[in-house]
C-alpha positions as CSV (number, residue, x, y, z in Angstrom):
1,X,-7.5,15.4,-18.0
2,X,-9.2,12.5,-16.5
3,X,-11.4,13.2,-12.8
4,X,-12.6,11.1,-9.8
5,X,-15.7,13.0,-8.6
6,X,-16.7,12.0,-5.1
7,X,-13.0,9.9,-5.1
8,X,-12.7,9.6,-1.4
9,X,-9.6,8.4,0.1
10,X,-9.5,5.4,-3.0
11,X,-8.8,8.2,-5.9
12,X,-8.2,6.4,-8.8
13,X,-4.7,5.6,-10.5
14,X,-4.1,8.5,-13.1
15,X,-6.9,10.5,-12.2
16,X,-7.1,14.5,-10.8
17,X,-9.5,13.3,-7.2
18,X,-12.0,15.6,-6.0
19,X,-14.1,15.2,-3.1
20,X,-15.8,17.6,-0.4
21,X,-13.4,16.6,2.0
22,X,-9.2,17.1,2.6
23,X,-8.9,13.3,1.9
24,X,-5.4,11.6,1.1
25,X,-4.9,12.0,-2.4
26,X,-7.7,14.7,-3.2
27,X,-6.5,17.2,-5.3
28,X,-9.4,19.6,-5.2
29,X,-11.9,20.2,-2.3
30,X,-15.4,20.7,-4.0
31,X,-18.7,19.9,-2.7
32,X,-21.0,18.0,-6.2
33,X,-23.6,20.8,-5.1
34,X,-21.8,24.0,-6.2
35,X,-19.9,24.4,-9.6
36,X,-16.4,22.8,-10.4
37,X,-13.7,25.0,-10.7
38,X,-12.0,23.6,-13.8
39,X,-12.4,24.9,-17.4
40,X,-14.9,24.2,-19.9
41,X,-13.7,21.0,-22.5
42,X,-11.1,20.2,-20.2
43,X,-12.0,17.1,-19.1
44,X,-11.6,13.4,-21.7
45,X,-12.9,10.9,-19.0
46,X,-14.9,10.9,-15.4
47,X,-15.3,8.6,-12.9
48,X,-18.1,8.8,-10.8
49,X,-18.3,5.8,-8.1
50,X,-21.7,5.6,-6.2
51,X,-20.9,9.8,-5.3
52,X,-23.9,10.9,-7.7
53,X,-26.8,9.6,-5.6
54,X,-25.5,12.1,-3.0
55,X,-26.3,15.4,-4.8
56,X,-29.4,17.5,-4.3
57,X,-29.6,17.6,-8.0
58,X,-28.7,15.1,-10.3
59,X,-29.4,17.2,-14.0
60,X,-27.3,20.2,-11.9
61,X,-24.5,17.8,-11.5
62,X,-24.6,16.4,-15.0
63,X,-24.8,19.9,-16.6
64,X,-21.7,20.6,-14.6
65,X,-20.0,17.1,-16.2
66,X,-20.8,18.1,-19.5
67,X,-19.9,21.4,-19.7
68,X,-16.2,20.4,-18.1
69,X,-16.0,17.1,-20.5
70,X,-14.4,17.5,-24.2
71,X,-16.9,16.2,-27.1
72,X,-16.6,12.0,-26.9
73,X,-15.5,12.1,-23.4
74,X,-16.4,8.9,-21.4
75,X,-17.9,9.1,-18.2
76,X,-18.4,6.1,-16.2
77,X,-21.1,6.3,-12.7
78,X,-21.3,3.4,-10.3
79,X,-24.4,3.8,-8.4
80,X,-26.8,1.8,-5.5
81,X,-29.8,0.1,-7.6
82,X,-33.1,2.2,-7.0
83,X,-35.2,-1.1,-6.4
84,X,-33.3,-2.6,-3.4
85,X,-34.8,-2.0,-0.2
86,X,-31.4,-1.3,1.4
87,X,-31.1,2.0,-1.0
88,X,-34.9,2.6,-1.0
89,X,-34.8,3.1,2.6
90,X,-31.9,4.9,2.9
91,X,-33.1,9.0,3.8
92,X,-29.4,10.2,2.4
93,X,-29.8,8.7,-0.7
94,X,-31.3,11.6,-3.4
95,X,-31.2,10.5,-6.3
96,X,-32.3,7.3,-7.9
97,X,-30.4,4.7,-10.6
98,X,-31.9,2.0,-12.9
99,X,-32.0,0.6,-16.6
100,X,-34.4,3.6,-17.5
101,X,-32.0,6.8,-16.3
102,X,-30.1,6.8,-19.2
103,X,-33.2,7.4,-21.3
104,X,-33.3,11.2,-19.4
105,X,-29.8,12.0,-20.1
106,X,-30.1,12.9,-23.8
107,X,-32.8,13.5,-26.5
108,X,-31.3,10.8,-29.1
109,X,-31.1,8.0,-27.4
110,X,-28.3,5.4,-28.4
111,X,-28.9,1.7,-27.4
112,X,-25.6,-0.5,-28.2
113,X,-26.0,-4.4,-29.8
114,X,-24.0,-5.3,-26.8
115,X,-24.7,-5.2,-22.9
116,X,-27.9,-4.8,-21.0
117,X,-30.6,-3.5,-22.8
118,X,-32.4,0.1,-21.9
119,X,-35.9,0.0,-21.7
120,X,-38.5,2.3,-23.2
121,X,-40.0,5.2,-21.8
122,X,-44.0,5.3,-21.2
123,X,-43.7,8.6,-21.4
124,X,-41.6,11.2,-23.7
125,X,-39.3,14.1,-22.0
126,X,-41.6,17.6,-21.7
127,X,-38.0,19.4,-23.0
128,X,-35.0,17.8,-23.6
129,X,-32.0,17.6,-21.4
130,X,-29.6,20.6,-21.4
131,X,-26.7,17.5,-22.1
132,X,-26.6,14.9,-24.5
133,X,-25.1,12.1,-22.8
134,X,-25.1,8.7,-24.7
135,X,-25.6,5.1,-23.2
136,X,-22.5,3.1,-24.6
137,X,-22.6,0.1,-22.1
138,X,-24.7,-0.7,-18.8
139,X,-23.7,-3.6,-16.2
140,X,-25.6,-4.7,-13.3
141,X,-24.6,-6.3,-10.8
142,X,-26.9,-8.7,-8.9
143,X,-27.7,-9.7,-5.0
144,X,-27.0,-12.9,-3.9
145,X,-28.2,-15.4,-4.4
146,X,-29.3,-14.0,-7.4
147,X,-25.5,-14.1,-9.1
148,X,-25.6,-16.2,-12.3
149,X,-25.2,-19.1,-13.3
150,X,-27.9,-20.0,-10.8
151,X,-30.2,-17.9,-12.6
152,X,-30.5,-16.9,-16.8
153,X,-29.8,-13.5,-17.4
154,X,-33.0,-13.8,-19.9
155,X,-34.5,-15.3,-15.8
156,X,-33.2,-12.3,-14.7
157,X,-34.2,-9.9,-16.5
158,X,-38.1,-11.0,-15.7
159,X,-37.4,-11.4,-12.3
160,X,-36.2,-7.6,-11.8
161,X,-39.1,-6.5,-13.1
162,X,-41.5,-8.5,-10.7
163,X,-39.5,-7.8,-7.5
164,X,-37.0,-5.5,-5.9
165,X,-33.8,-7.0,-4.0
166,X,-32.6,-8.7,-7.7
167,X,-30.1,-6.1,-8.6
168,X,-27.5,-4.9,-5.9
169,X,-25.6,-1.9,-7.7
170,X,-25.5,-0.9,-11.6
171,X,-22.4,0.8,-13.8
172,X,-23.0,3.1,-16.7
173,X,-20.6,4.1,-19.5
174,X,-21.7,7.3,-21.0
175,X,-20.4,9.0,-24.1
176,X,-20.5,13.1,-24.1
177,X,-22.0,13.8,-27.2
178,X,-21.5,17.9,-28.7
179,X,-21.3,17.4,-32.0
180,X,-22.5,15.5,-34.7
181,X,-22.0,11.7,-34.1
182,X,-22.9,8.5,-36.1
183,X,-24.2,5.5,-34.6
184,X,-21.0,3.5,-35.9
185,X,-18.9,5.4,-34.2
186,X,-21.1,5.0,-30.8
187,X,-21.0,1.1,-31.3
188,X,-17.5,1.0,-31.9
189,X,-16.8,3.2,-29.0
190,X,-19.2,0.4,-27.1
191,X,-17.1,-1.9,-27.7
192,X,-13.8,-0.2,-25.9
193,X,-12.8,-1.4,-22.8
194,X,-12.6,1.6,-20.1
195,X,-11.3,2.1,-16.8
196,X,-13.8,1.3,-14.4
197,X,-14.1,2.1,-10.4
198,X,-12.1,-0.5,-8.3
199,X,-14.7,-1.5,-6.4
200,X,-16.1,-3.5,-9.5
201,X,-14.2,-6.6,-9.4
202,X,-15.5,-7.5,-6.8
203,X,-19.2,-7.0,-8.2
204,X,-18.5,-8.5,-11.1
205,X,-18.6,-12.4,-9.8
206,X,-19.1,-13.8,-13.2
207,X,-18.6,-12.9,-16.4
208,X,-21.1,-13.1,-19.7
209,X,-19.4,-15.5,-22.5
């Protein structure tokens, strides 16, 4: 079973849509706050575009994810940039997204050869995560005028961390992780291509060769 969580009126093709509202094409009505009535391991792939920033808590949600998602499930979260003054001051915005949140989803930490890099915590977890969700590949996308190949990515990667208003939205591919796993097969599972929320083409406005 594949899902759209927060899917709107633009469910994706293939997928089982669930939103909080009687949308065309949602199949289940379910508001992100309160459980999701499906079984446990019932779920091989999730789509979550820019609907997690909305929920009052973001480890409820992902508990929720991981206990519907089979082991080696993909799920794939589009989300506004924490450091962009648009999202920052945005009041219905709850929860925040950069290159550091995957680092709080899991207590082995995965970083693939390919795609942006993750950066180190200052500061270890007090208790791990009640998930183990693994970083396979993370995209931003960047503001103009900002959009390569005006600027480096090696220019931009220094100038997002000097100054907000660089990065515009960012995409994760996760990997569900409950049992054991090797880190060959998390880079070749990196290296997959996935489906991804529509609205990404027209983010992506270059592409890295």
């Amino acid at each position: 079973m594949k899902i759209d969580i927060g899917c709107g009126s633009n469910k994706h093709e293939g997928f089982w849509g669930i939103d909080r509202r009687a949308l065309a094409g949602v199949d289940m009505v379910c508001d992100l706050n309160n459980p999701i009535p499906l079984p446990d391991d019932s779920v091989e792939y999730v789509l979550a575009s820019r609907s997690l920033p909305y929920v009052n808590d973001l480890f409820g949600i992902m508990t929720e994810i991981y206990r519907l998602c089979t082991h080696k499930a993909v799920v794939c979260i589009l989300a506004p940039y924490a450091h962009s003054f648009v999202h920052m001051s945005n009041p219905i915005l709850k929860q925040k997204f950069d290159e550091f949140t995957p680092r709080y989803l899991t207590s082995s930490f995965f970083q693939p050869s390919q795609g942006a890099r993750c950066p180190e915590l200052l500061y270890d977890l007090d208790s791990p995560p009640p998930f183990d969700f693994r970083l396979l590949r993370m995209e931003l996308f960047y503001q103009t005028p900002f959009v390569p190949p005006l600027y480096e990515l090696e220019e931009l990667e220094v100038l997002k961390t000097l100054q907000a208003n660089i990065v515009q939205e960012i995409m994760y591919h996760l990997v569900v992780v409950k049992k054991r796993i090797t880190s060959g097969e998390l880079e070749l599972m990196s290296r997959r291509s996935y489906p991804e929320p529509s609205h990404v083409a027209a983010l992506r406005k270059y592409e890295v060769t």
